[in-house]
N, CA, C and O atoms as a printed pandas DataFrame, in Angstrom:
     atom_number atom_name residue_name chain_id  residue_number  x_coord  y_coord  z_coord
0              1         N          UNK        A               1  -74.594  -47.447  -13.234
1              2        CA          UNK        A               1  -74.687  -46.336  -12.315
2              3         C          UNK        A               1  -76.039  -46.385  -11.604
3              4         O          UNK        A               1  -77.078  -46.502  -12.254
4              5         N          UNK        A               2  -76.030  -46.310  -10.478
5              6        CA          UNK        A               2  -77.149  -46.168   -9.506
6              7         C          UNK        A               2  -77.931  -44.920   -9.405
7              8         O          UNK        A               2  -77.402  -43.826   -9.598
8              9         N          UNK        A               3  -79.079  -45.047   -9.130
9             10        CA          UNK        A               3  -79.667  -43.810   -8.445
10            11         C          UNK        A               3  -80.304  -43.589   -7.322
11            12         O          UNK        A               3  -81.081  -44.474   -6.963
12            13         N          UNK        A               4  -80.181  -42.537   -6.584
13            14        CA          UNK        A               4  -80.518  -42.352   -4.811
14            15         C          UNK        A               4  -81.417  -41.329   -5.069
15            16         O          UNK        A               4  -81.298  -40.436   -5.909
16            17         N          UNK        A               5  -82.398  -41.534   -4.228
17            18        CA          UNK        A               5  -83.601  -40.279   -3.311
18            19         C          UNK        A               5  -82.803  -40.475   -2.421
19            20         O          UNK        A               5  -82.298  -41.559   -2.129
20            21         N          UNK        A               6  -82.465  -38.545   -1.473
21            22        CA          UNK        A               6  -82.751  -38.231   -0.169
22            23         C          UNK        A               6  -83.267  -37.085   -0.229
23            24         O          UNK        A               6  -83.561  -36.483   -1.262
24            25         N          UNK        A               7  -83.431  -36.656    1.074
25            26        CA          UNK        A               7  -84.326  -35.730    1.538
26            27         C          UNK        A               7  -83.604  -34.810    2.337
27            28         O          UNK        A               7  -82.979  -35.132    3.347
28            29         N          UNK        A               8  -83.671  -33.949    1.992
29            30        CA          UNK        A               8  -82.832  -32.188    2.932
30            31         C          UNK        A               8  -84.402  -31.807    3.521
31            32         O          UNK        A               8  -85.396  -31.698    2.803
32            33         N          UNK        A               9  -84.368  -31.628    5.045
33            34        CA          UNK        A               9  -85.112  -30.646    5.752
34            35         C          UNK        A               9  -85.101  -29.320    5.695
35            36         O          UNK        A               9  -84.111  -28.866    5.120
36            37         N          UNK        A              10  -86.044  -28.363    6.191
37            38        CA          UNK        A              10  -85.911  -27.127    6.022
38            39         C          UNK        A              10  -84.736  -27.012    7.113
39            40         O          UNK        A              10  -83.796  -26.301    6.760
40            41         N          UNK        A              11  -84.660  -27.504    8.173
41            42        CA          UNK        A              11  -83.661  -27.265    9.142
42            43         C          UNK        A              11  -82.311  -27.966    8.746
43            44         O          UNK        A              11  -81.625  -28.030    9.766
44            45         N          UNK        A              12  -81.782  -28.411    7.878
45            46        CA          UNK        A              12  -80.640  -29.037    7.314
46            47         C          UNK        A              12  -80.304  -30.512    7.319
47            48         O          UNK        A              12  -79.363  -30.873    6.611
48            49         N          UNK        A              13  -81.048  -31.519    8.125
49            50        CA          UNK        A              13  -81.219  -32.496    8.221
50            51         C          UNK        A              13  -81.135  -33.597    6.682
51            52         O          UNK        A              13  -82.150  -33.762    6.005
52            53         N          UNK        A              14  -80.389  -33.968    6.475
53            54        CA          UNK        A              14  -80.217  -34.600    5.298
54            55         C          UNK        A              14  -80.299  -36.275    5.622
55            56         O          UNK        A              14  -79.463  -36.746    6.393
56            57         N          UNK        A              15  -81.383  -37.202    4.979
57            58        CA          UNK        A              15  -81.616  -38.634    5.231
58            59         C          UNK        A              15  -81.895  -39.238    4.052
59            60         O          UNK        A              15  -81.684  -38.578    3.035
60            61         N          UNK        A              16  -82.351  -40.418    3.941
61            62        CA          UNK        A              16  -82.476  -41.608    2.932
62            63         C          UNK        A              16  -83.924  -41.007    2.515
63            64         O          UNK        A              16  -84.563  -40.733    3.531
64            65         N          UNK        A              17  -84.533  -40.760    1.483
65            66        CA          UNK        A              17  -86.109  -41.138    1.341
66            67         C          UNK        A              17  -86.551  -42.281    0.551
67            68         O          UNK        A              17  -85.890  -43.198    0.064
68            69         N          UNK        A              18  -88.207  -41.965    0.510
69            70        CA          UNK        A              18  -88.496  -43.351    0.485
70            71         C          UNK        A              18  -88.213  -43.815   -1.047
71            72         O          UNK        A              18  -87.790  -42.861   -1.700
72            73         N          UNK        A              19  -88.289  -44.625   -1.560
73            74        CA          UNK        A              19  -88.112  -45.110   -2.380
74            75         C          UNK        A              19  -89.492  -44.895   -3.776
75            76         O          UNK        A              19  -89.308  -45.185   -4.958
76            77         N          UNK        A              20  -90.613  -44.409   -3.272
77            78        CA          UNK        A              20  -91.905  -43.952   -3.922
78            79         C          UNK        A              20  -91.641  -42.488   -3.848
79            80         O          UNK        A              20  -92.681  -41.861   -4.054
80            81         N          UNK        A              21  -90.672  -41.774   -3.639
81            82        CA          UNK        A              21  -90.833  -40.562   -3.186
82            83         C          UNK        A              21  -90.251  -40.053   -4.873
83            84         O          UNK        A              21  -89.445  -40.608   -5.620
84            85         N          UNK        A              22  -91.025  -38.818   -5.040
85            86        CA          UNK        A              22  -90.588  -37.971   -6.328
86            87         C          UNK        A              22  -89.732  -37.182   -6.033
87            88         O          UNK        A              22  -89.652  -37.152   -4.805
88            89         N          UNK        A              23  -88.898  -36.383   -6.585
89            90        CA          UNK        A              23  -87.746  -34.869   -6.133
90            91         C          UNK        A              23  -89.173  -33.795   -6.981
91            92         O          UNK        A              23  -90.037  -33.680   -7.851
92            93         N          UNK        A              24  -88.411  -33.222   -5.762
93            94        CA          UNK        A              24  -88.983  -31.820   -5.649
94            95         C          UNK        A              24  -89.219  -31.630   -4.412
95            96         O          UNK        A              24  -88.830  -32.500   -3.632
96            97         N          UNK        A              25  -89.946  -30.402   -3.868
97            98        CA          UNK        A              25  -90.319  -30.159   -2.273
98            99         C          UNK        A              25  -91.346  -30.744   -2.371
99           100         O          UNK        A              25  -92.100  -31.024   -3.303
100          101         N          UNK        A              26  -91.327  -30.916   -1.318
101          102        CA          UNK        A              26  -92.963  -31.946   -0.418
102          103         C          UNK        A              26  -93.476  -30.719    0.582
103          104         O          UNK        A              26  -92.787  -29.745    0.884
104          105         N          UNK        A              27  -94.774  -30.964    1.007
105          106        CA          UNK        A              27  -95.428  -30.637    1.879
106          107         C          UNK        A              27  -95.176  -29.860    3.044
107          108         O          UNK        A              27  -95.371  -28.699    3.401
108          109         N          UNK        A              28  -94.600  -31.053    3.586
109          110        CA          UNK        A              28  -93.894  -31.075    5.147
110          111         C          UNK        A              28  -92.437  -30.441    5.188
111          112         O          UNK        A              28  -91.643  -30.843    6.039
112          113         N          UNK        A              29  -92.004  -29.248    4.087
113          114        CA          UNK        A              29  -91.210  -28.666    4.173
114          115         C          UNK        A              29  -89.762  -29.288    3.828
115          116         O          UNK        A              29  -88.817  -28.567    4.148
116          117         N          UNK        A              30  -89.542  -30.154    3.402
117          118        CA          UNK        A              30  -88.515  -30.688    2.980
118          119         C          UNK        A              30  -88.213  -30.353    1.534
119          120         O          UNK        A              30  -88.782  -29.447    0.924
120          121         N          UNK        A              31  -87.103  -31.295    0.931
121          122        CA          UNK        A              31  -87.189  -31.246   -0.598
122          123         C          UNK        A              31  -85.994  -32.528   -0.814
123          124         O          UNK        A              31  -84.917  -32.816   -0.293
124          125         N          UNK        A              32  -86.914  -33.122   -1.949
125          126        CA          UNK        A              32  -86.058  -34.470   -2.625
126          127         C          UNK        A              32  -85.306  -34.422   -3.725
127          128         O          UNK        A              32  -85.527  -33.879   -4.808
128          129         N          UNK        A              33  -84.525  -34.954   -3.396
129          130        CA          UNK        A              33  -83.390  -34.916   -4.568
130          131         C          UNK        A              33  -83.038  -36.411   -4.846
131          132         O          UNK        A              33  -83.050  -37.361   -4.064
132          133         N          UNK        A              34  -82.701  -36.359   -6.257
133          134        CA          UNK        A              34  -82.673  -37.641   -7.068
134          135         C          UNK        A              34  -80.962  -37.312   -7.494
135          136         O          UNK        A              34  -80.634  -36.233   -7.987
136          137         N          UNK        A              35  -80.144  -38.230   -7.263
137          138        CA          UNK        A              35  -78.523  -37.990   -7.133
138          139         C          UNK        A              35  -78.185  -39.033   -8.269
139          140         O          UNK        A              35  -78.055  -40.227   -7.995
140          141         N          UNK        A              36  -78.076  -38.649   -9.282
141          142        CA          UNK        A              36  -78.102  -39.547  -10.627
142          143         C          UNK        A              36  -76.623  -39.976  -10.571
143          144         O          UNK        A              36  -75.919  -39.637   -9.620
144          145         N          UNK        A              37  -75.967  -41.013  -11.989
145          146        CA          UNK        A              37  -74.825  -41.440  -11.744
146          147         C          UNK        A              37  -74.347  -41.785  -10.842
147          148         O          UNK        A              37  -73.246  -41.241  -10.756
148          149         N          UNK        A              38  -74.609  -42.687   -9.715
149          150        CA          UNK        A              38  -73.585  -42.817   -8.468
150          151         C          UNK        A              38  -73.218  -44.606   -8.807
151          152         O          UNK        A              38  -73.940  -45.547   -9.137
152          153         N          UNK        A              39  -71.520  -44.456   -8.491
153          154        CA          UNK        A              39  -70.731  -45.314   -8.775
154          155         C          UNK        A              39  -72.159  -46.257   -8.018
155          156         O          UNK        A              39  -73.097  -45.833   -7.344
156          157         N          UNK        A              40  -71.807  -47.724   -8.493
157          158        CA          UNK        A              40  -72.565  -49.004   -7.873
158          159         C          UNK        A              40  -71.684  -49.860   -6.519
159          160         O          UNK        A              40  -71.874  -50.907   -5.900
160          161         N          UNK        A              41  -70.918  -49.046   -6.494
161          162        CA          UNK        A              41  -69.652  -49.885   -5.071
162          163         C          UNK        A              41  -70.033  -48.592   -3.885
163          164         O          UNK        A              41  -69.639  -48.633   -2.720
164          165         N          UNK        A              42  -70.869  -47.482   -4.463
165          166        CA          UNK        A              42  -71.171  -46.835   -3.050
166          167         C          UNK        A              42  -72.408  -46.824   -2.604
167          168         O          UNK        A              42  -73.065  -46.603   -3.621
168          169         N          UNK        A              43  -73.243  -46.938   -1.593
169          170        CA          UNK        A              43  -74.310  -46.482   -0.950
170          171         C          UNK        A              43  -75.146  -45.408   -0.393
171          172         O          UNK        A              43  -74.715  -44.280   -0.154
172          173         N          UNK        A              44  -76.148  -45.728   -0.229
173          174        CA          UNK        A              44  -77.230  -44.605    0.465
174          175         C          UNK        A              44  -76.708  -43.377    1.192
175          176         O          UNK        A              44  -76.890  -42.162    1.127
176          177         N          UNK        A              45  -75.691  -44.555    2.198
177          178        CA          UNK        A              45  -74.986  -43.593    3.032
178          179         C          UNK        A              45  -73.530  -42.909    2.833
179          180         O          UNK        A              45  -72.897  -42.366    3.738
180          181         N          UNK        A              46  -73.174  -43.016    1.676
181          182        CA          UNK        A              46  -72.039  -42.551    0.761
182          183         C          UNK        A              46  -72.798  -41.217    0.137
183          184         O          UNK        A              46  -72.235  -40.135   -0.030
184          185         N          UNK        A              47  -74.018  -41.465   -0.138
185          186        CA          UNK        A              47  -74.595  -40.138   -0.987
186          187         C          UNK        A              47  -74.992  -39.494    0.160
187          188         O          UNK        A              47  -74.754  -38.296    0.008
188          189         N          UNK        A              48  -75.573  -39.751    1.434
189          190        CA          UNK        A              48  -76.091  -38.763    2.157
190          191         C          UNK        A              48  -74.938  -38.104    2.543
191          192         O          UNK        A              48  -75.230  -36.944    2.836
192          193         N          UNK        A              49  -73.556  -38.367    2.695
193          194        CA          UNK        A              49  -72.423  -37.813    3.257
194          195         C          UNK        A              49  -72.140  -36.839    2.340
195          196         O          UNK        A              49  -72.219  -35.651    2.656
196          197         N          UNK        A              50  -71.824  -37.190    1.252
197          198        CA          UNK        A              50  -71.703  -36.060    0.122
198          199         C          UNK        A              50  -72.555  -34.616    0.387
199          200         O          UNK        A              50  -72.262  -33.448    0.639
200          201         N          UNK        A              51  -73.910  -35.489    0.158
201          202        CA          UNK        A              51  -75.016  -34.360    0.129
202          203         C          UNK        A              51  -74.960  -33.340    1.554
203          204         O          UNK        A              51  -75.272  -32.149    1.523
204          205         N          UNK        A              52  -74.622  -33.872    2.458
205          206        CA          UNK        A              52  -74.214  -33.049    4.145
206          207         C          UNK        A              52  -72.639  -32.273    3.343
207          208         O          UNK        A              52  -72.622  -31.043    3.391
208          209         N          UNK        A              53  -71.927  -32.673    2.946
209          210        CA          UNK        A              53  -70.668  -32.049    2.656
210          211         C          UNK        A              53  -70.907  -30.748    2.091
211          212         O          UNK        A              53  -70.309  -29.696    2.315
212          213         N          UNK        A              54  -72.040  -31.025    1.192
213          214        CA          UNK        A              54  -72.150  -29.485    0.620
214          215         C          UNK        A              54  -73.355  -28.604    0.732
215          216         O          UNK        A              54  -73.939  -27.926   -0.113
216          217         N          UNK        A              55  -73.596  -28.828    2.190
217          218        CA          UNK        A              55  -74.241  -28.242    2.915
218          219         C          UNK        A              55  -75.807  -28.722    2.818
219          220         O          UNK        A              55  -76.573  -27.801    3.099
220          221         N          UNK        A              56  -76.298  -29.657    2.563
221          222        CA          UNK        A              56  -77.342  -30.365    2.335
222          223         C          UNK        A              56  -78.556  -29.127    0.878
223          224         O          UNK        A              56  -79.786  -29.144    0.820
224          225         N          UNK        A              57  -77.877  -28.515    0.238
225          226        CA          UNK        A              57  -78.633  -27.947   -1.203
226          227         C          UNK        A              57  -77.129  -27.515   -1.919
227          228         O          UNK        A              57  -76.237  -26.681   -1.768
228          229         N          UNK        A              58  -77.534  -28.838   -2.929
229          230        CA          UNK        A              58  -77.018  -28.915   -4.014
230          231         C          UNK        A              58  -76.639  -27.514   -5.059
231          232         O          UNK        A              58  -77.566  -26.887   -5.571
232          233         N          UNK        A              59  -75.889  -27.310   -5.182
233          234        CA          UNK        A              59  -76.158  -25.908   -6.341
234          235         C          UNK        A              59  -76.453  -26.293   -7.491
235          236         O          UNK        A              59  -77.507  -25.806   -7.900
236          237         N          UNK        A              60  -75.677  -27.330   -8.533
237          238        CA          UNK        A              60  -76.164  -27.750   -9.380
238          239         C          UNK        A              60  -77.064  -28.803   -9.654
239          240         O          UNK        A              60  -76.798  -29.967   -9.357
240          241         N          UNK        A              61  -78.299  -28.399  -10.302
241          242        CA          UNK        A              61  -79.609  -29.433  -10.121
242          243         C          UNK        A              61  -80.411  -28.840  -10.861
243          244         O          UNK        A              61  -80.648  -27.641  -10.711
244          245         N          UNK        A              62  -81.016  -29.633  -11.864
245          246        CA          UNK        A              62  -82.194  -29.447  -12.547
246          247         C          UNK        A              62  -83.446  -30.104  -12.453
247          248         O          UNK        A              62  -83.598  -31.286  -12.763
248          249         N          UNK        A              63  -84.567  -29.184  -11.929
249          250        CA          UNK        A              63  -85.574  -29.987  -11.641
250          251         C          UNK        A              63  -84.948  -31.024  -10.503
251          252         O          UNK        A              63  -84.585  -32.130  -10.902
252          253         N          UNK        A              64  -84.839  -30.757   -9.371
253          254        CA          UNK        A              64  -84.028  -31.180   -7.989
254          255         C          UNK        A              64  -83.473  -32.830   -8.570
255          256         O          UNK        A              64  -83.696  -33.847   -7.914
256          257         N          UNK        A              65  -82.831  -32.830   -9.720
257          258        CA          UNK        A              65  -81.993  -34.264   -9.813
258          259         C          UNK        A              65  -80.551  -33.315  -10.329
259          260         O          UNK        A              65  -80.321  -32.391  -11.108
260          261         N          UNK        A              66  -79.615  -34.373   -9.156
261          262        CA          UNK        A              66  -78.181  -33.782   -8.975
262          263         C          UNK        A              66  -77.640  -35.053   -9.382
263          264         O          UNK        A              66  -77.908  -36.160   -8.914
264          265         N          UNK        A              67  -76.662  -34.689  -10.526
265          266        CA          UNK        A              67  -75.578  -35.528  -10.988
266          267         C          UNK        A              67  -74.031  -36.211   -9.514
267          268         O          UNK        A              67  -73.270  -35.591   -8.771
268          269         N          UNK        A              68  -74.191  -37.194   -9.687
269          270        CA          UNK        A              68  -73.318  -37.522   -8.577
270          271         C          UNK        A              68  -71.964  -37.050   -8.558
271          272         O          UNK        A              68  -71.295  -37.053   -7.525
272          273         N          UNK        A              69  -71.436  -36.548   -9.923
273          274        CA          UNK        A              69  -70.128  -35.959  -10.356
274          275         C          UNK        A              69  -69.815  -34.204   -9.442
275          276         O          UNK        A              69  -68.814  -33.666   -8.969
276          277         N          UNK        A              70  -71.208  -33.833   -9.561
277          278        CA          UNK        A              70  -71.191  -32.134   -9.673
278          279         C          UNK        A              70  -70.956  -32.169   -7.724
279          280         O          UNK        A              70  -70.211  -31.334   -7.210
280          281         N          UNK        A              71  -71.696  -33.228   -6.848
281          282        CA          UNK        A              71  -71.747  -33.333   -5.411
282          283         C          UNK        A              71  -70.252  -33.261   -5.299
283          284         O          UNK        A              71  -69.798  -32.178   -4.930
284          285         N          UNK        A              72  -69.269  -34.403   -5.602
285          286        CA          UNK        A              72  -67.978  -35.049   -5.165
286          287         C          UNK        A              72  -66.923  -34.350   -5.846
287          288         O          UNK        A              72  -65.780  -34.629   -5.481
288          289         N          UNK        A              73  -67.151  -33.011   -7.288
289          290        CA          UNK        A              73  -66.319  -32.597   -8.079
290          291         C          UNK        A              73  -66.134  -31.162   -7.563
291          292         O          UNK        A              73  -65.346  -30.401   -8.123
């Protein structure tokens, strides 16, 4: 199972982050999320779609890391 950083804007904007990047909010008004469990046959851009599906903030998340089950279930 894989794991993804992206990044939700305060304005809803949901993208890839960087790869050094921690979850939690940053600075510049955003906030990172760490999307644990994700199948290894999907991508970056498989999780950012999810994460836009449900409105770019996760409901379930501890300490901003979201299980890939709780996004797609």
């Amino acid at each position: 199972m894989a794991v993804h950083l992206v990044k939700v804007a305060y304005e809803g904007l949901v993208t890839k982050a960087l790869k050094n990047s921690e979850p939690g909010p940053t600075s510049g008004g955003t906030v990172v999320y760490e999307v644990q469990g994700v199948p290894p046959d999907l991508g970056i851009d498989d999780v950012v779609a999810a994460v836009r599906r449900v409105g770019g903030k996760p409901r379930r998340h501890v300490d901003h890391e979201v299980a890939w089950a709780d996004l797609v279930g």
